[in-house]
C-alpha positions in Angstrom: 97.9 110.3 84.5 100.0 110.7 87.9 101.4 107.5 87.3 103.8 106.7 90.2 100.5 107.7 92.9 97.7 105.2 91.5 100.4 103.0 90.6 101.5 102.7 94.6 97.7 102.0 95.1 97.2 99.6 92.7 100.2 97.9 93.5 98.8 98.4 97.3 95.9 96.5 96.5 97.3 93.9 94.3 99.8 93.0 97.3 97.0 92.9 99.6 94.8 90.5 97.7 97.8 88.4 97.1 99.1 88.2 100.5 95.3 86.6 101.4 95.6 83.6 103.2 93.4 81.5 100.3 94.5 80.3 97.1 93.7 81.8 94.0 92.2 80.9 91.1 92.8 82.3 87.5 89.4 82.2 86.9 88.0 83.4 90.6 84.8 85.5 90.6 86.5 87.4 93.4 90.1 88.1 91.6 88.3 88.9 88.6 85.8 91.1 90.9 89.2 92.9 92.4 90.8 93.3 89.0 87.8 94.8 87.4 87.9 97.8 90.8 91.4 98.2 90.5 90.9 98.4 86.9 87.6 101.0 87.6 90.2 103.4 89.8 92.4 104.0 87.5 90.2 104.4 84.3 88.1 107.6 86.6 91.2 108.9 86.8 92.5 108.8 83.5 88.7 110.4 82.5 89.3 112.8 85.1 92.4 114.0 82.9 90.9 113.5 79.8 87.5 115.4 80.9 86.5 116.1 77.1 87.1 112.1 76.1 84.2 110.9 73.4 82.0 107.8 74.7 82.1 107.1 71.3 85.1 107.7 70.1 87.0 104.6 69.8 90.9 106.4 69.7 89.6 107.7 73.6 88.6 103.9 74.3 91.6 102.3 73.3 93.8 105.6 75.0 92.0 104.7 78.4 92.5 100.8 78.0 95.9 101.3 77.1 96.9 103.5 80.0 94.5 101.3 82.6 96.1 98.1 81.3 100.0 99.8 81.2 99.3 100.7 85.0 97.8 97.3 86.1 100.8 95.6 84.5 103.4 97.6 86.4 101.6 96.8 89.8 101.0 93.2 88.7 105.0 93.1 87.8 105.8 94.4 91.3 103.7 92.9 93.3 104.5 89.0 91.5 102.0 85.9 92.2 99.1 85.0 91.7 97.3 88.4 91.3 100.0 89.5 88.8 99.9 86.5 86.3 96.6 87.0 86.4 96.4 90.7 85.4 99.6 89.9 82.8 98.1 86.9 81.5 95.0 89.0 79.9 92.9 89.3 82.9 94.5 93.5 82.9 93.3 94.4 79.6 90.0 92.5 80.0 89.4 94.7 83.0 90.7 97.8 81.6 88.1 97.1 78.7 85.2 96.9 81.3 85.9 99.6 83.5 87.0 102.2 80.3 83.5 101.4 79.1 81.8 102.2 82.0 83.4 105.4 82.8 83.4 106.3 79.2 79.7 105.5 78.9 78.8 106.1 82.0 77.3 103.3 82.8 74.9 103.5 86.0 74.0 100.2 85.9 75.2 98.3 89.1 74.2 94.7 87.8 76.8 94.6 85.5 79.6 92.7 86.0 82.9 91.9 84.0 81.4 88.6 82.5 78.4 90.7 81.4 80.0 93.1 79.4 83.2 91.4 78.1 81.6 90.4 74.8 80.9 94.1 74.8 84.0 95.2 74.4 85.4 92.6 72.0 
């Protein structure tokens, strides 16, 4: 994965959402909402490398939530705040979870959302 490129744009959009004027909860809708895009960027791209990836094997799962979750922690470390303790403090891997399955699955289904398929991916 081109690392340093959609970790600037991560990072980007980390900073962004945590220079917005209102306060943020650990356990916002909308932060978990952002996460779970961030989250949905980088796991296309690490499919988009890994073009022959298995939706059902479970070594490509946990390859793509490793990488997603290794990229969203270096943003979250560089960016610091609220965002960031959020994404190191679990809420990272439980987007990189979500948005590996979709990609890997290819999930078309625009009603689901993070709280939907977390139990999923447990």
């Amino acid at each position: 994965m081109n690392s340093s490129r959609h970790s600037q744009k991560i990072t980007a959009r980390l900073r962004l959402f945590s220079l917005d004027s209102q306060p943020i909860s650990l356990a916002s809708p909308t932060l978990k909402r952002a996460l779970a895009k961030m989250a949905l960027f980088l796991a296309e791209a690490w499919k988009f490398e890994h073009p022959k990836a298995n939706p059902e094997s479970e070594k490509d799962f946990n390859a793509c939530v490793f990488q997603v979750t290794v990229e969203m922690a270096k943003a979250a470390k560089a960016v610091g705040g609220a965002a960031s303790v959020a994404v190191l403090s679990g809420g990272g891997s439980e987007s990189a979870r979500f948005a590996c399955s979709q990609v890997l699955l290819s999930l078309e289904d625009s009603n689901l959302t993070l709280e939907d398929s977390s139990e999923d991916c447990l």
